[in-house]
Each structure stands twice: as structure tokens, then as C-alpha cells.
Backbone as XML, in Angstrom:
<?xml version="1.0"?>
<chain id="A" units="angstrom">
  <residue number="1" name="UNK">
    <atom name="N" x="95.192" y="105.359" z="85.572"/>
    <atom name="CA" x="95.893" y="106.207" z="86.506"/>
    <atom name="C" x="95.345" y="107.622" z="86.516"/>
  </residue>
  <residue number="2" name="UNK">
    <atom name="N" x="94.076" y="107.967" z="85.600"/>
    <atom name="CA" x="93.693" y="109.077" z="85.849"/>
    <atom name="C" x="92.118" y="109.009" z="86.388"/>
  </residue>
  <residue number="3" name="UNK">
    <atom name="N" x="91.847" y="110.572" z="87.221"/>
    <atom name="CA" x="90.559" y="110.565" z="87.693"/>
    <atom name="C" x="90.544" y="110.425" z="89.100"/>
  </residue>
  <residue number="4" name="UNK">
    <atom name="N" x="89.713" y="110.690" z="89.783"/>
    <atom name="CA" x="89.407" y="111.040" z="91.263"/>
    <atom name="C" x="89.814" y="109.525" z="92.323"/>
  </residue>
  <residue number="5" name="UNK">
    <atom name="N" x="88.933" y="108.629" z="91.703"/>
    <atom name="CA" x="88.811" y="107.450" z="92.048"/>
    <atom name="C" x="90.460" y="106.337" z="92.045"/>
  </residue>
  <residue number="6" name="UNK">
    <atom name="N" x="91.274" y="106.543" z="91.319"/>
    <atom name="CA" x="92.663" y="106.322" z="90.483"/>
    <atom name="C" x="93.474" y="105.615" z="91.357"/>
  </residue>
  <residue number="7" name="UNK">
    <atom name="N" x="93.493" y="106.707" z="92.824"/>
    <atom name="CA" x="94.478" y="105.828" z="93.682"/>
    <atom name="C" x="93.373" y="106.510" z="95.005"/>
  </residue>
  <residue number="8" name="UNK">
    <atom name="N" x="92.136" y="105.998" z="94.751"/>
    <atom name="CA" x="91.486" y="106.309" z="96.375"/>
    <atom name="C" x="91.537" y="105.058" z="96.816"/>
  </residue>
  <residue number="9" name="UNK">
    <atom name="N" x="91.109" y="104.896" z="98.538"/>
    <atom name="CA" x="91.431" y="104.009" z="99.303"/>
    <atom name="C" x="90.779" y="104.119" z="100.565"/>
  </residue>
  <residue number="10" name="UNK">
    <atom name="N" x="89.735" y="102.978" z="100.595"/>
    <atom name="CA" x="88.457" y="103.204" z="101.335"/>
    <atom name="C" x="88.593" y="101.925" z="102.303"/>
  </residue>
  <residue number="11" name="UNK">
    <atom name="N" x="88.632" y="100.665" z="102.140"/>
    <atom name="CA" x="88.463" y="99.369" z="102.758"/>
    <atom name="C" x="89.922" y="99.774" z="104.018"/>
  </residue>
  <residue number="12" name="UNK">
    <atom name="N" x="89.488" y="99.304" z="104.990"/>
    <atom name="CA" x="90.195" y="99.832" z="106.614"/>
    <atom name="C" x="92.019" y="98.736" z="106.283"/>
  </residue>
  <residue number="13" name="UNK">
    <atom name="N" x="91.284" y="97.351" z="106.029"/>
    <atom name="CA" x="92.615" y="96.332" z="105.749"/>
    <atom name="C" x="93.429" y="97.204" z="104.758"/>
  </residue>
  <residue number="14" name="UNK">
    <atom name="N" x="92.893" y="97.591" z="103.504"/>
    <atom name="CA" x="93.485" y="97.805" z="102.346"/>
    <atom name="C" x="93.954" y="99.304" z="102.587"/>
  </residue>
  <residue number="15" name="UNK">
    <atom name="N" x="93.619" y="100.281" z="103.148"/>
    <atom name="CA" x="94.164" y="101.073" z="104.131"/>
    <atom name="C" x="95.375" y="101.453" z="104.751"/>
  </residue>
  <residue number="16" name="UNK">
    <atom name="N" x="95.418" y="100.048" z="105.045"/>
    <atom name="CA" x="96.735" y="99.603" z="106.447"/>
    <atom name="C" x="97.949" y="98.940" z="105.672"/>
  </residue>
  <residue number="17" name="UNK">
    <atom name="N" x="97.390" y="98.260" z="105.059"/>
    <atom name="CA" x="98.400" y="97.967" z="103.846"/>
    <atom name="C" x="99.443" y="98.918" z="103.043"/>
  </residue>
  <residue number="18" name="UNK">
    <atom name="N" x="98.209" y="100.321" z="102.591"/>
    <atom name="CA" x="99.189" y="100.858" z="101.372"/>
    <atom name="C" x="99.926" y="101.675" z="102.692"/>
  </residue>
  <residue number="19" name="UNK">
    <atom name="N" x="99.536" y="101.959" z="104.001"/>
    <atom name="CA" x="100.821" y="102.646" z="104.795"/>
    <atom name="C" x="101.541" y="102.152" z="105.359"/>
  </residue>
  <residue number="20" name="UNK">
    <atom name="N" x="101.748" y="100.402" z="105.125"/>
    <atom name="CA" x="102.794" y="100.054" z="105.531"/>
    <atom name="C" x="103.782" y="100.189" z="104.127"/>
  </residue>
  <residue number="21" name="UNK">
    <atom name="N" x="103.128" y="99.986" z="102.850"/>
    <atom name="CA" x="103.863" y="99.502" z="101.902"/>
    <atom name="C" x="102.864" y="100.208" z="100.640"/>
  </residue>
  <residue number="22" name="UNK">
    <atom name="N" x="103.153" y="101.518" z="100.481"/>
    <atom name="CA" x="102.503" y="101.696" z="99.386"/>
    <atom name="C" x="102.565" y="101.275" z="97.852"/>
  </residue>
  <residue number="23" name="UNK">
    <atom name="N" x="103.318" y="100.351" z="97.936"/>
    <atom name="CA" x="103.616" y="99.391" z="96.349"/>
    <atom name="C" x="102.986" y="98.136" z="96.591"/>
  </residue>
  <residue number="24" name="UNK">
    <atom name="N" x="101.787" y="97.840" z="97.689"/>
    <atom name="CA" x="100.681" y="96.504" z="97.790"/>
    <atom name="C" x="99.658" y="97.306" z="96.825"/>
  </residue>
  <residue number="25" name="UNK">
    <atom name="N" x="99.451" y="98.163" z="96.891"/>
    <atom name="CA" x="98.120" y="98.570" z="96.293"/>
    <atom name="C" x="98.355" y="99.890" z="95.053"/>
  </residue>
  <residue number="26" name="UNK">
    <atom name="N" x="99.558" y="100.529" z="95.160"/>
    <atom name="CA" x="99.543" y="101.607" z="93.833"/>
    <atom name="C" x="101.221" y="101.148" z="92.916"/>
  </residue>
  <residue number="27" name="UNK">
    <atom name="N" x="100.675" y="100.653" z="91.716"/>
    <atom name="CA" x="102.109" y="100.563" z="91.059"/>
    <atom name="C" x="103.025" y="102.136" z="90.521"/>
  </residue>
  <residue number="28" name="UNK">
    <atom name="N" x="102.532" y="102.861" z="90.618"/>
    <atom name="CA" x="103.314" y="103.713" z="90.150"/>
    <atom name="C" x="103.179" y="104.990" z="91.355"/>
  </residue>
  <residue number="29" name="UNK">
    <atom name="N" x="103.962" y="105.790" z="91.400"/>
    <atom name="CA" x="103.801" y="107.392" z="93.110"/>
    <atom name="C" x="102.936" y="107.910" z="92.081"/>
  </residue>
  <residue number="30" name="UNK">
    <atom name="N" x="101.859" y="108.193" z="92.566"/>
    <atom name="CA" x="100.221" y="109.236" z="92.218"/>
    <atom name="C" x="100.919" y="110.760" z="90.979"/>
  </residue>
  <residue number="31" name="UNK">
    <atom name="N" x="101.606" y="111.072" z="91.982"/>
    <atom name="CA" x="102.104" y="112.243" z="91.634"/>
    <atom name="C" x="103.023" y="112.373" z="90.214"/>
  </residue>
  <residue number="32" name="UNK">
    <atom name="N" x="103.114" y="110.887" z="90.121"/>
    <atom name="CA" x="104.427" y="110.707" z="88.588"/>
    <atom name="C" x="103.598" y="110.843" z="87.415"/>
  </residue>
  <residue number="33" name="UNK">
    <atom name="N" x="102.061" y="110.819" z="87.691"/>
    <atom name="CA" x="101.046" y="110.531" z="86.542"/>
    <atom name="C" x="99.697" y="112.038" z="87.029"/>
  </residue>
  <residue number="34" name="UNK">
    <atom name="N" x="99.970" y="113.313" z="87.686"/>
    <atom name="CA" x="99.321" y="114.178" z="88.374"/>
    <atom name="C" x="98.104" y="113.636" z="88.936"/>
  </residue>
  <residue number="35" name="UNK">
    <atom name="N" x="98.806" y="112.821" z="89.532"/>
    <atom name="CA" x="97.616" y="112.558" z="90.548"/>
    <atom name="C" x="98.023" y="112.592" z="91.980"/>
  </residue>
  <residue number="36" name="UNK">
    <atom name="N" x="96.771" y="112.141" z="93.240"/>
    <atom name="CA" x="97.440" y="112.073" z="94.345"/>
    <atom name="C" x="96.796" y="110.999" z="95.178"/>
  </residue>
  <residue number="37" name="UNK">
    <atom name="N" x="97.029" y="110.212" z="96.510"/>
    <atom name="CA" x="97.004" y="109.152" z="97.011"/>
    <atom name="C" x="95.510" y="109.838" z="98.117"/>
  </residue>
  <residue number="38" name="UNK">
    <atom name="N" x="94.278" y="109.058" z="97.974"/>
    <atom name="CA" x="93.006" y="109.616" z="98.677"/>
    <atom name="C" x="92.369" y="108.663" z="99.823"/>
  </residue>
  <residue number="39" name="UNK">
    <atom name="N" x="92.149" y="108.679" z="100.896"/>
    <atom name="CA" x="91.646" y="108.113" z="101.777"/>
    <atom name="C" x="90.754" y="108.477" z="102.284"/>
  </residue>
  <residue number="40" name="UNK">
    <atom name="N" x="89.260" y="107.739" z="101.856"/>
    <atom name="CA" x="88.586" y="107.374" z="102.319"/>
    <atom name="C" x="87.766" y="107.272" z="103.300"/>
  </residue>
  <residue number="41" name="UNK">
    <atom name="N" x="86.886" y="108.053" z="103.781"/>
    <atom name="CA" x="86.212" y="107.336" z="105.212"/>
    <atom name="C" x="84.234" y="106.821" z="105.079"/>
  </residue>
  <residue number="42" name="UNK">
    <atom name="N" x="84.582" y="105.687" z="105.178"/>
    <atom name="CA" x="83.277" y="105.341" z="104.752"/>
    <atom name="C" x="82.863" y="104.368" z="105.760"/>
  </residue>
  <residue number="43" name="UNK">
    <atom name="N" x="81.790" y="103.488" z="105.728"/>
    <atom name="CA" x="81.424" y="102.203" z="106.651"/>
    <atom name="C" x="82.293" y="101.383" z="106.213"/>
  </residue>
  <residue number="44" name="UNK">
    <atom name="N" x="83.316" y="101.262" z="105.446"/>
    <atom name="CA" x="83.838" y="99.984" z="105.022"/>
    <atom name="C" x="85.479" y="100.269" z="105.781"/>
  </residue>
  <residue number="45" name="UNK">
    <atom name="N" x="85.240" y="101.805" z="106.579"/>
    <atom name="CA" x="87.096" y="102.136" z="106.968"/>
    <atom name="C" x="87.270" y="101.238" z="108.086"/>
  </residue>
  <residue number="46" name="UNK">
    <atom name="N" x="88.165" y="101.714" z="108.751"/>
    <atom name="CA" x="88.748" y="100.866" z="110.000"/>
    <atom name="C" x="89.970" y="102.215" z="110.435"/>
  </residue>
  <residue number="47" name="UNK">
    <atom name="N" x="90.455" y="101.780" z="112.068"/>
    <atom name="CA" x="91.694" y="102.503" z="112.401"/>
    <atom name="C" x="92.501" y="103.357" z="111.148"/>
  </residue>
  <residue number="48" name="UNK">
    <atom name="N" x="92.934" y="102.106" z="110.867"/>
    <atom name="CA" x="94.104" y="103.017" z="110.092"/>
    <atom name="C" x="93.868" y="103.945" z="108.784"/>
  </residue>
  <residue number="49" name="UNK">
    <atom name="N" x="92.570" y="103.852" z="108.411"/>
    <atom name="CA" x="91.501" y="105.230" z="108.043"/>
    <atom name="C" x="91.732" y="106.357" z="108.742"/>
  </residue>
  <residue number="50" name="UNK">
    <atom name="N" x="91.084" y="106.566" z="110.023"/>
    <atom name="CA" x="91.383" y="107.330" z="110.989"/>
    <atom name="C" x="92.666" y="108.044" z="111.018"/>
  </residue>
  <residue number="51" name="UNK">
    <atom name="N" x="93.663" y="106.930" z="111.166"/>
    <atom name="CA" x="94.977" y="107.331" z="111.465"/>
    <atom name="C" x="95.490" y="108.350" z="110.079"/>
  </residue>
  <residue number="52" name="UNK">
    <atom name="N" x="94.945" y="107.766" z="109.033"/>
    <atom name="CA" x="96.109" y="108.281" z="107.829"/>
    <atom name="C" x="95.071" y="110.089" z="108.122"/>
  </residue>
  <residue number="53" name="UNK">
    <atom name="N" x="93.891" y="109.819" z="108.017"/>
    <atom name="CA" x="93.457" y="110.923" z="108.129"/>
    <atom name="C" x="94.198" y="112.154" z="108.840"/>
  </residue>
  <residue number="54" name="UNK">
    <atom name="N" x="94.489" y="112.211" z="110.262"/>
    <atom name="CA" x="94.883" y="112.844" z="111.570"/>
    <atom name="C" x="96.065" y="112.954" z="111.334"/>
  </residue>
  <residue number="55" name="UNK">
    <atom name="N" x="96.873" y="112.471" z="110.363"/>
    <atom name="CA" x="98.442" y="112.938" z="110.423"/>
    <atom name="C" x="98.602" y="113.849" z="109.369"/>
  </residue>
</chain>
């Protein structure tokens, strides 16, 4: 749970997932362990990359 990488989130599906339901992909809130939730934009994003970005 520590380090840059911890709760990043790059793949477009896996993406879309943790903003429907961020308990598919992080067991514990980022912030309970000083960390924070990172997205990604790479060749592997999709939409909802985009999206989390812009809000």
C-alpha cells in the first residue's frame, strides 16, 4: 500500500471498474494508508481514462 505505483490505474476496463466501484480494484481508501488513487493515461487507457481525468 505504499509508493507511487500502490493504487495507480492505467488499463481503460480496469479504469471503469474502480469508478463504478472502487472496492473491485483497491481494498483499503488510498488516503487511510497516505496515499492517493492515480490514473493513468497510457496506450493501454480507454474512455473512462479520459473521463476520470476531466472531472
Amino acid at each position: 500500500f505504499v509508493g507511487q505505483s500502490a493504487f495507480a490505474h492505467k488499463g481503460g476496463i480496469h479504469v471503469s471498474a474502480v469508478m463504478k466501484n472502487e472496492e473491485t480494484y483497491e481494498h483499503i481508501i488510498p488516503e487511510k494508508v497516505g496515499n492517493r488513487r492515480r490514473v493513468l493515461v497510457s496506450d493501454l487507457s480507454g474512455k473512462s481514462n479520459i473521463r476520470y481525468k476531466s472531472e
